[in-house]
N, C-alpha and C positions, 0 to 999 in steps of 0.2 A: 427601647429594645425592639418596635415592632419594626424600627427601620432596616434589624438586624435579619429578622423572619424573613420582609419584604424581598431583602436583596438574594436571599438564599432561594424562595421561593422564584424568583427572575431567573439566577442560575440554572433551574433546574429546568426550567420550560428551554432556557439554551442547550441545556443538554439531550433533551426532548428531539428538539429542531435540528441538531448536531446529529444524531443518531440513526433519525428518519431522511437526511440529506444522505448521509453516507450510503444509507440500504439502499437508496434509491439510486444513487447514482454511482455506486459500485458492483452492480450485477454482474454475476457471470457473463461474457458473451453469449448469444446463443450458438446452440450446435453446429449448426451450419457454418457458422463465421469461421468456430475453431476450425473445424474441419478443413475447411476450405485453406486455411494455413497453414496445416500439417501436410494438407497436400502441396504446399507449394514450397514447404522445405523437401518434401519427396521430388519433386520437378528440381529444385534445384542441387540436388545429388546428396541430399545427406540421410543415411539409410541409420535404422538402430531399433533391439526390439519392442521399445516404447514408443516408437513412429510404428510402426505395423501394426501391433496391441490397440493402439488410437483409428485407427485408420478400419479396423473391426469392428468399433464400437457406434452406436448409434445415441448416444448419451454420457454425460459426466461419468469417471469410475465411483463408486462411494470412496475407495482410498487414493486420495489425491496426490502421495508419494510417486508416483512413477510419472505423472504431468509436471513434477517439478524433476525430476531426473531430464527427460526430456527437453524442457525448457531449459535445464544447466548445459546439457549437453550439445543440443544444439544452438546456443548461443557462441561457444566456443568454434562450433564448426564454423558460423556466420563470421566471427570475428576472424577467422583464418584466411577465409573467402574473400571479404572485403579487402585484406591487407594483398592477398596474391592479384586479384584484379586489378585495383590500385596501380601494383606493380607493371602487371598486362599492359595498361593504358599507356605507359611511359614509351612503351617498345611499339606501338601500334605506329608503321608508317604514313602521318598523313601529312599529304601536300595539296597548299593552296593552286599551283597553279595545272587549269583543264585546259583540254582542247575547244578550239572554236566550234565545237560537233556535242559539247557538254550541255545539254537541257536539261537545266533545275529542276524543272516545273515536273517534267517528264520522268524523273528520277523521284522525285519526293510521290507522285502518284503509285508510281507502282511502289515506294515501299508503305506509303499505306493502307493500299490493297494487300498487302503480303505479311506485314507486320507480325502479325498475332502464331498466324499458321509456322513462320521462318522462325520467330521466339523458343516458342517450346522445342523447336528441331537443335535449335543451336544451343536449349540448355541442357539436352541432351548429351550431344556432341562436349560440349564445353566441361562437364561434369567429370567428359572421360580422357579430355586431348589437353595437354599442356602445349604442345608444338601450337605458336602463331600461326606458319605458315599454311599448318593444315586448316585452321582456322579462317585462315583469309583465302583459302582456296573454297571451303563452302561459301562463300558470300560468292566468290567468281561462279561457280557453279549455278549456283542459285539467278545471278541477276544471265545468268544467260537465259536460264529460261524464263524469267520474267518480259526481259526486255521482247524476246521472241514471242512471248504472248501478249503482251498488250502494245505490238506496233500500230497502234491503229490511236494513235492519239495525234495525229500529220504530219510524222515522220517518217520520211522512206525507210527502206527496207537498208538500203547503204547508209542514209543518215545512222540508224541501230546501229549497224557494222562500225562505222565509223568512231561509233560513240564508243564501243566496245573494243574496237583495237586499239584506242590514245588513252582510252579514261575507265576501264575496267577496275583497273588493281587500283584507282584512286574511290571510286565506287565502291568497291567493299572495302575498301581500308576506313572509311566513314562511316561504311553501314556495322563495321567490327565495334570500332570505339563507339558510335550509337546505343548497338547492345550491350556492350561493357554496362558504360554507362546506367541502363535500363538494370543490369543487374543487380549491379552495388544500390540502384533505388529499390529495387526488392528485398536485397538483402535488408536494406536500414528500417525497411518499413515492419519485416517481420521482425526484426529485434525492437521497435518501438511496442506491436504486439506480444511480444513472449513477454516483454518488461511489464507492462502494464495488465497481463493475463496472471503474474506472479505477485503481483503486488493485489490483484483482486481478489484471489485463493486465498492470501495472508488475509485479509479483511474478511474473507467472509466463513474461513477456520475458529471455530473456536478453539482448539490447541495453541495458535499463535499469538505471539504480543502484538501484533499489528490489528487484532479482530477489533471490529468497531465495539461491540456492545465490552469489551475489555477498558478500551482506549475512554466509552463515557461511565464503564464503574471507577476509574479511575479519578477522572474529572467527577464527577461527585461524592467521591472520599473525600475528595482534598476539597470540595467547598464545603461539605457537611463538617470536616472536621476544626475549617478557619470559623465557622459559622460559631458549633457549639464551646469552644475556646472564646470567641467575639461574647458571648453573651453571659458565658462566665467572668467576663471581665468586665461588664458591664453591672453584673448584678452585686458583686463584689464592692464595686465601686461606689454602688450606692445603698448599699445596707451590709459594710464592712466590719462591724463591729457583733452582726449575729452571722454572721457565716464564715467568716475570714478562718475559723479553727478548725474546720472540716474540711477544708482547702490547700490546708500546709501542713507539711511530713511533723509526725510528733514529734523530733528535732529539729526544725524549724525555731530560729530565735533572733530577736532583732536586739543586738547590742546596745547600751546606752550609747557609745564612740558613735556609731551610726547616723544617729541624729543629728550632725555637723551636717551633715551630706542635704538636709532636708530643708528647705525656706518655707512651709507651712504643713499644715495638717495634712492636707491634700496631696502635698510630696510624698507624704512619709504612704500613704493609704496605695499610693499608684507602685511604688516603687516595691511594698511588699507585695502587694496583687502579683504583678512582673515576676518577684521571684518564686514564688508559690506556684503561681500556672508552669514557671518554665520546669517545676517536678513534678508535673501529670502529665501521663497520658491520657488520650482519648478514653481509653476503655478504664481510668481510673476516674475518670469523669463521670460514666456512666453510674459508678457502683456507689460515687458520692452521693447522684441526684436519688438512686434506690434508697439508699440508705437517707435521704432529707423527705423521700416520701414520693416525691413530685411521680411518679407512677408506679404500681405494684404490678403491671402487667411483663409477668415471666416470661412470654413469650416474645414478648417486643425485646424482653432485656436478653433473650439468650440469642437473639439474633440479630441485634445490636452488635453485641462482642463476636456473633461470626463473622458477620460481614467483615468487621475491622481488623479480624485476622487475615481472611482471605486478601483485603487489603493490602496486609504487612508482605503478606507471602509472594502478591504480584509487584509488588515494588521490590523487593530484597532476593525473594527468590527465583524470580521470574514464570510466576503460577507454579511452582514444582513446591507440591506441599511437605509438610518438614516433621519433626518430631512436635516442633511449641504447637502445630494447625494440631496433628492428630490428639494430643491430650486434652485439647481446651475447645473445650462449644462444639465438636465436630459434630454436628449437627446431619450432616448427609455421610457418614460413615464411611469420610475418604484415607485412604492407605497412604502412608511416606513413601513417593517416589510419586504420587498422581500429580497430573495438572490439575488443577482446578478452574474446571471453565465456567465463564461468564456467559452464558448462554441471558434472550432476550428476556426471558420469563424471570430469571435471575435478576436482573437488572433491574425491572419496573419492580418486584417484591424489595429491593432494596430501597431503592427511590423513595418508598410507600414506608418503609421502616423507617429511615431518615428523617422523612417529611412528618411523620406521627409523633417523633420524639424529640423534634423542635418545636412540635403543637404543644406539646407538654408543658416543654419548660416555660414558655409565654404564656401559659391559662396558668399555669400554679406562682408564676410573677405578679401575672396581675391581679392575682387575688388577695 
């Protein structure tokens, strides 16, 4: 049996290591980051009173409802955005062939120089103009007076002109779909953020099923509970004949016909084990081992049967406590209709309840 202890206590240090992984490496962004992103769904035209309400703030709200409004809402605007640009792109006039007066070199300089400052102007612009051509007339606009201020890279003043009367409109129609481009890479990067800013609030809520310290009381019901079943049926197994009646429902009866089914002793011992456990529960387990002695400590047992309803409640009810939570063990004097959170404190108290009541049953084994 103590292979049975061993492995459960292995679980549980996984669940340890699982737990402290998750906190660590699912932190809130800090403020800043967020910020910085709300401002750049604001840059990129999407207005609402949960981007303003944020954009006030110098800190998390305590009610995280309206960061998820926001988050809903502006992912729908992003997905609108991308499908219209998209679109945009199709229609953008570009042609491979320039005039002998076309300097690459000279053209990718100034739009590096220009980049960042022409950006923000054009998602301005952009946010408010569906018209192309007004579109591709601010890039005309713009590279005229770019080129006119940076003629000094050894190009005459005619070479400019020149460059500009053949190869203008092919000039911003490159510099268009450029920023297109640039945009939809904005748009994808802020919806990769709101994704994984939505998915981090859900982990680090304790109202939600996604919360970590939820996700390892979970993970350790379900190995506490294979565990204490594992060792009931190990002890059964090996000293069947003083326990086996405290184990199986007092109708519980093994037919003489039965024993066709059996090729030795040991068939018949496994096979009623098998059916006996498959009529307990967990917390009918518990009331056995009270009752055979193996601990009288009331406290471990009444918080034994909480834990395992809270259990039942997050798997069936999805943490929304019920009428069976409020009558039985309610131990923190919660009301039908509460969630029942799994807070950190909750967790390691559990842990410690588990871990004390598998000590149990192994010191009163092997005594």
């Amino acid at each position: 049996m103590r292979d049975i202890v061993d492995r459960f206590h292995s679980e549980v240090e996984k669940i340890f290591a699982y737990n402290n992984l998750m906190h660590t490496t699912s932190k809130l962004p800090e403020w800043g980051e967020f910020s910085w992103n709300i401002d750049q769904l604001d840059c990129l035209g999407f207005k609402s009173e949960e981007l303003t309400y944020m954009q006030s703030l110098s800190k998390y709200p305590k009610d995280i409802s309206s960061i998820f409004k926001l988050i809903n809402e502006s992912k729908d605007y992003l997905f609108a955005c991308i499908d219209i640009t998209h679109e945009r792109l199709n229609y953008v006039p570009l042609e491979n062939k320039k005039s002998e007066f076309y300097d690459e070199d000279f053209v990718m300089m100034v739009n590096e120089n220009f980049f960042d400052a022409d950006y923000y102007d054009f998602l301005e612009l952009y946010s408010e103009e569906n018209n192309l051509e007004m579109l591709l007339n601010f890039f005309e606009e713009r590279y005229l007076i770019k080129f006119n201020r940076f003629g000094v890279n050894g190009q005459t003043k005619e070479e400019i002109e020149k460059m500009i009367e053949y190869d203008l409109k092919i000039i911003a129609s490159e510099a268009l779909d450029m920023y297109l481009q640039h945009v939809c890479t904005e748009y994808d990067d802020l919806l990769i953020f709101l994704d994984k800013l939505k998915t981090t609030l859900h982990i680090n809520d304790l109202n939600n099923t996604l919360n970590v310290n939820r996700q390892s009381f979970i993970l350790l019901m379900s190995s506490f509970d294979a565990t204490i079943f594992d060792m009931t049926k190990k002890l059964l197994e090996e000293r069947f004949y003083q326990y086996i009646a405290e184990f199986c429902q007092p109708d519980y009866k093994l037919r003489m016909k039965d024993f066709e089914n059996f090729t030795s002793g040991q068939d018949m011992i496994d096979s009623v084990v098998d059916e006996c456990l498959k009529q307990q529960y967990l917390k009918d387990l518990f009331k056995i081992y009270k009752k055979l002695e193996v601990f009288d400590d009331k406290v471990l047992f009444k918080n034994l049967m909480e834990i395992t309803n809270r259990r039942n409640v997050h798997l069936h009810k999805s943490g929304i406590c019920d009428e069976q939570y409020v009558t039985s063990y309610n131990l923190f004097s919660k009301n039908k209709g509460e969630y029942l959170e799994i807070s950190e404190n909750y967790l390691i108290a559990s842990i410690d309840y588990c871990s004390k009541f598998v000590i149990k049953i192994i010191d009163w084994y092997e005594v």
